[in-house]
C-alpha positions as CSV (number, residue, x, y, z in Angstrom):
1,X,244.5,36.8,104.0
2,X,247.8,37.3,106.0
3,X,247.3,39.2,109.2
4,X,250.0,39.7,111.2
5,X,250.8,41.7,114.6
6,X,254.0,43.9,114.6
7,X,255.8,46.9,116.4
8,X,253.6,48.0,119.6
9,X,251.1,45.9,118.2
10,X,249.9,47.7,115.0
11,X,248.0,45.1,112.8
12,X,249.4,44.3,108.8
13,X,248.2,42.6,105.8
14,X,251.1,40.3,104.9
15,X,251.6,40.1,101.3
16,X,255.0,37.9,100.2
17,X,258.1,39.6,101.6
18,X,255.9,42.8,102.1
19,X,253.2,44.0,105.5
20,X,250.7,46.6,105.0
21,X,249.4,48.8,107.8
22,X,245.7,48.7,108.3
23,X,245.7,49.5,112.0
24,X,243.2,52.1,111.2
25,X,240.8,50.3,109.8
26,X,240.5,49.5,114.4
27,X,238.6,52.0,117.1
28,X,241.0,55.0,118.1
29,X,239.5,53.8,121.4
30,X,241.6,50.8,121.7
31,X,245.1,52.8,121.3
32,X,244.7,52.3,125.2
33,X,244.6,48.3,125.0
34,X,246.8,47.8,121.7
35,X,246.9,44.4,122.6
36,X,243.3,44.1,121.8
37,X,243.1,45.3,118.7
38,X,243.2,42.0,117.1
39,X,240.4,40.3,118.9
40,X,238.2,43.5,118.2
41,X,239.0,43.1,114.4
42,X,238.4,39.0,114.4
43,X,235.2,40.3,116.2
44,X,234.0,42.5,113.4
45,X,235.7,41.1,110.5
46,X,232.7,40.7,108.6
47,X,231.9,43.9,108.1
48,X,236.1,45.2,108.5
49,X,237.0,42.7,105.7
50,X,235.9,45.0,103.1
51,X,237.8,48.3,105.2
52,X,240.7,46.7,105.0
53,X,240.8,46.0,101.5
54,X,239.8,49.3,100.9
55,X,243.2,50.7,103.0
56,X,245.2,48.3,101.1
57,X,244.5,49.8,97.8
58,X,246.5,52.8,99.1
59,X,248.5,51.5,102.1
60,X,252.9,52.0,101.5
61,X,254.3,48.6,101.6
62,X,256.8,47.7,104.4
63,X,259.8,45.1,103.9
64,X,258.7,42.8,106.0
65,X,262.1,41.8,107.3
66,X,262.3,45.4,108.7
67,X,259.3,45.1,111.7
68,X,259.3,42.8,114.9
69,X,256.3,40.4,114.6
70,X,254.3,39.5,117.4
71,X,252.0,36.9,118.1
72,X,249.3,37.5,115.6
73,X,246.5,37.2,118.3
74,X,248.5,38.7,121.5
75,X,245.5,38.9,124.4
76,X,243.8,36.2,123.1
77,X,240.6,35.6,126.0
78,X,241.5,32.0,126.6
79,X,244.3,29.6,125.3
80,X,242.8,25.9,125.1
81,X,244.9,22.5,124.8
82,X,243.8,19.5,123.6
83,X,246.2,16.7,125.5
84,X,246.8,13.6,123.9
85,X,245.7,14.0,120.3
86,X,247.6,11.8,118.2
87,X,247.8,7.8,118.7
88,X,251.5,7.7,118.0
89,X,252.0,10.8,120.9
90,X,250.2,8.4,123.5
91,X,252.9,6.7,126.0
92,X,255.7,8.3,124.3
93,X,256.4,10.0,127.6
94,X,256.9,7.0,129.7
95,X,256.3,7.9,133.8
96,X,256.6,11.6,132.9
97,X,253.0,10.9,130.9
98,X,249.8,12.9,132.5
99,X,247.5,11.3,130.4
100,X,247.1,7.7,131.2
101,X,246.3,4.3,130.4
102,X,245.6,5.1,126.6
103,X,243.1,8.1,127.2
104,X,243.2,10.9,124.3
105,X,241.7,14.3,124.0
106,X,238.5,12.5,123.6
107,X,238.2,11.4,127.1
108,X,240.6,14.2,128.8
109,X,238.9,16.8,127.4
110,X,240.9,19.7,127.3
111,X,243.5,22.0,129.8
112,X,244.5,25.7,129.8
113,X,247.5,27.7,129.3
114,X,247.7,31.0,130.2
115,X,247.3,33.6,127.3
116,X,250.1,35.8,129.1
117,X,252.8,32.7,128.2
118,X,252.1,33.8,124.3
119,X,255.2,34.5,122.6
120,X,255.3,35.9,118.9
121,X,258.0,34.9,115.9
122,X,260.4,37.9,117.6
123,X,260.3,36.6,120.9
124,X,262.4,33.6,122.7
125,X,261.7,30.6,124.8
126,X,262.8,31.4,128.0
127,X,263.7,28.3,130.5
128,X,263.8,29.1,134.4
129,X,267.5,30.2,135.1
130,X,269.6,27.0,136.5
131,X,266.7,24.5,136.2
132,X,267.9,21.0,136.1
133,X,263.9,20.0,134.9
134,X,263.6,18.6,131.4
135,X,261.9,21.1,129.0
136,X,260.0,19.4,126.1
137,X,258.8,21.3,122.5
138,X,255.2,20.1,121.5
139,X,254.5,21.3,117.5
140,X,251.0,22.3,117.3
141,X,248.1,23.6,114.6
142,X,246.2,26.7,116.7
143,X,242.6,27.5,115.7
144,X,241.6,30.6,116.1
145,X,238.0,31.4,116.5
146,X,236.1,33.7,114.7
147,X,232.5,34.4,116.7
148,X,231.3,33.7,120.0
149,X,229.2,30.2,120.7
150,X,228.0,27.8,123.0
151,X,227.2,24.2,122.4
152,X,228.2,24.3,119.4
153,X,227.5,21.0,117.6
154,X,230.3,19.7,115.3
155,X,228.3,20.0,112.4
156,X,228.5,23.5,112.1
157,X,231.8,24.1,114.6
158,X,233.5,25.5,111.5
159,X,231.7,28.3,110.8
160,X,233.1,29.6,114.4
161,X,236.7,29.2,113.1
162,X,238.6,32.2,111.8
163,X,241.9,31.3,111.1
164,X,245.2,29.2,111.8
165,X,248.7,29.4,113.1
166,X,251.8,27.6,113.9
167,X,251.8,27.4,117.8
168,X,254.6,25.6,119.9
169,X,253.3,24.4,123.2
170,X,256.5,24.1,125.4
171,X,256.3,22.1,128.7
172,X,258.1,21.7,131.7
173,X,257.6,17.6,132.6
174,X,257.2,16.3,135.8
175,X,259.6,14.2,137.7
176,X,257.5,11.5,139.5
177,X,257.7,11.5,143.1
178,X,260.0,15.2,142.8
179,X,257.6,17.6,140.7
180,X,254.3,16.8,139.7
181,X,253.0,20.3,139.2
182,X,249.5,21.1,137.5
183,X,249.7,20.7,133.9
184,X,248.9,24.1,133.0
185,X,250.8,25.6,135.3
186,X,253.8,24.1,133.8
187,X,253.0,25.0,130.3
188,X,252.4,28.2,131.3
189,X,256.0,30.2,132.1
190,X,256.8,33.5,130.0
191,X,257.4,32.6,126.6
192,X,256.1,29.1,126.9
193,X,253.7,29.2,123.7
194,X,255.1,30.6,120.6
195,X,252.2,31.8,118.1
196,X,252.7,32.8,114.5
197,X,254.4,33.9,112.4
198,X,251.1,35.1,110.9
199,X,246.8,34.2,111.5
200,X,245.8,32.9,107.8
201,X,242.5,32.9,107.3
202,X,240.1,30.0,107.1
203,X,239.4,30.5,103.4
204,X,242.7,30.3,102.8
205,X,243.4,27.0,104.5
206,X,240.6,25.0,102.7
207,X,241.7,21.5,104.5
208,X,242.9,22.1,107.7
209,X,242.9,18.4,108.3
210,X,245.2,17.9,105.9
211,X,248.2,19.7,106.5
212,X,251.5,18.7,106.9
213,X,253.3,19.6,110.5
214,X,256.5,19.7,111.4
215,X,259.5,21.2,114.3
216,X,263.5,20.9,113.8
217,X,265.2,21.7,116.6
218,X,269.1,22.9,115.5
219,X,268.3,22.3,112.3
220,X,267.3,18.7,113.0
221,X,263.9,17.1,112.3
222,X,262.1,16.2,115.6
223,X,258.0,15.9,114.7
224,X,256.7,15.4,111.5
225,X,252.9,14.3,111.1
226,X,249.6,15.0,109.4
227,X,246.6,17.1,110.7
228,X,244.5,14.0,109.7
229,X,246.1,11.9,112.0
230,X,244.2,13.4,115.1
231,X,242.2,11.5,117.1
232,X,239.8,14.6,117.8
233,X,239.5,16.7,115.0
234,X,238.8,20.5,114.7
235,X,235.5,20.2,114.8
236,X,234.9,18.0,117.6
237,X,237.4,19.9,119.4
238,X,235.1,22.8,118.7
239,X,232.1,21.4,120.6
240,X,233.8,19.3,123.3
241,X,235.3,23.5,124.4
242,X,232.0,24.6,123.8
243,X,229.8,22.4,125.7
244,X,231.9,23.6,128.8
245,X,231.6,27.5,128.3
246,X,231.4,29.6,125.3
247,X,233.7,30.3,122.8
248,X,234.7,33.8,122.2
249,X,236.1,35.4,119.5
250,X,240.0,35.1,119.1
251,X,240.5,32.3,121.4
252,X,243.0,30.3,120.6
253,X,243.0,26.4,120.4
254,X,245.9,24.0,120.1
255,X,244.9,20.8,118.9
256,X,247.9,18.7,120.4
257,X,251.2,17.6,119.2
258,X,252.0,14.5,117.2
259,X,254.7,12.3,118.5
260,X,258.9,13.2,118.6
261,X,258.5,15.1,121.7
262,X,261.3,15.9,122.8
263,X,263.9,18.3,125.0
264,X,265.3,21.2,124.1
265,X,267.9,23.4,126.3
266,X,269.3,27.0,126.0
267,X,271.0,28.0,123.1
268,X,268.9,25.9,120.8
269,X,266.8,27.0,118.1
270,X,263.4,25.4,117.2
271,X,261.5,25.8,113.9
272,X,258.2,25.2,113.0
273,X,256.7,24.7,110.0
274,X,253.0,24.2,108.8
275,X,251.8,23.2,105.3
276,X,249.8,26.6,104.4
277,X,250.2,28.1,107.5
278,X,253.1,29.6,108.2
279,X,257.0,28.7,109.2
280,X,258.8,30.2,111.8
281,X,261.9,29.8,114.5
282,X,262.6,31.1,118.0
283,X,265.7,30.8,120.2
284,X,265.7,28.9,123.8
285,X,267.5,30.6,126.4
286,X,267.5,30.9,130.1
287,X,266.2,33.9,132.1
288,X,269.0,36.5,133.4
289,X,267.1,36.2,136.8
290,X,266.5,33.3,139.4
291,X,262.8,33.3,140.5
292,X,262.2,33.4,144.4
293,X,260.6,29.4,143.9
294,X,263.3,27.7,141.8
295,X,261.8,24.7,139.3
């Protein structure tokens, strides 16, 4: 199943070019925190899977080119980054590399970015006005779990997955010796991670570690890679988060970006696309306002 998040964060089945309402199937009670409505239905989806099917069977189709998407998880609880998860990725960044000396995922562990820098298929990119900093896309596979855990060993780390989207992890690099901020606090400006278009569901993505990733920017092919080409898979992705704290349902995971990093500016336009996924593009642009600390 499709799920998708659109206008004021009402919650659609996405079938072809068509979205079907099922915000009822959530609590009345959240109508005060829309943008939890998702994580309460990934929550309880095992025993709302069968309410929403029953809603579809009578729901009005909606075109879906006439709605705003969101981000199909909007509030997720945490946002998790694996750095450094693809052999060709490693060293590509020369001095303006974090991770060093060879290290991956494996040995990094993983970073943060802040859930309130998610951005949906509708939304834009939005670079700090007059920045001279080099800004840098990063085309990602997000996981999105499904059920709370805690040392959860890899053997059985997929059962906590619920679904997938395309997520872009834009970044802000550092300039050694001028700005060498934290790394998730420069991954983390407004806008900063695109997620969507949609959250397909784990049965529908029966090899997630075989899937075929790629981001154009203007139309031009920057990354292109295979899921199975990362150095930590999903799994062991899965417990590495987990043996830290636990897991909760509709956190979102990015499991790093193969290599063709690379800048983008305002006025570009970036594309993603995921083998059974999803495909989307947002536009780049620079805030109308200065913030009080330039970058």
């Amino acid at each position: 199943m499709r799920l998708a998040v659109f206008s004021d964060f009402r919650i659609g089945v996405v079938q072809g070019q068509e979205i079907f309402d099922v915000t009822s199937v959530v609590p009345v009670g959240l109508d005060e925190l829309p943008a939890q409505r998702m994580n309460w239905l990934i929550a309880h989806w095992s025993g709302a899977h069968s309410r929403v099917d029953a809603i579809l069977r009578n729901a009005q189709p909606i075109p879906l080119g006439a709605v705003k998407l969101m981000a199909p998880n909007p509030a997720p609880p945490h946002v998790f980054a694996a750095p450094a998860n693809y052999k060709k990725h490693i060293g590509e960044l020369g001095d303006r590399a974090v991770t060093k000396k060879g290290r991956s995922a494996r040995e990094q562990g993983f970073f943060l970015k802040a859930p309130g820098s998610i951005v949906g298929p509708g939304g834009v990119i939005a670079l700090p006005k007059q920045s001279t900093r080099r800004f840098d896309h990063e085309s990602e596979l997000a996981v999105i779990i499904g059920r709370a855990g805690r040392d959860i060993p890899r053997a059985k780390a997929m059962e906590y997955v619920f679904g997938y989207s395309c997520l872009i992890d834009a970044t802000m690099r550092i300039e050694p010796g001028v700005g060498e901020e934290e790394r998730s606090m420069r991954k983390s400006f407004d806008g900063f991670t695109p997620l969507g278009p949609f959250l397909v569901t784990a049965d529908e993505v029966p090899e997630p570690s075989n899937l075929l990733n790629r981001l154009w920017v203007n139309g031009e092919i920057r990354q292109e890679a295979n899921t199975r080409d990362m150095i930590v898979d999903i799994p062991e992705l899965i417990e590495l988060i987990s043996s830290v704290l636990p897991l909760s349902p509709g956190d979102v995971i990015a499991t790093g970006t193969p290599d063709g990093v690379g800048p983008f500016a305002p006025g570009d336009s970036v594309r993603i696309a995921i083998d059974q996924v999803g495909d989307m593009t947002l536009r780049v642009v620079e805030r109308d306002v200065a913030s009080p600390r330039p970058y």
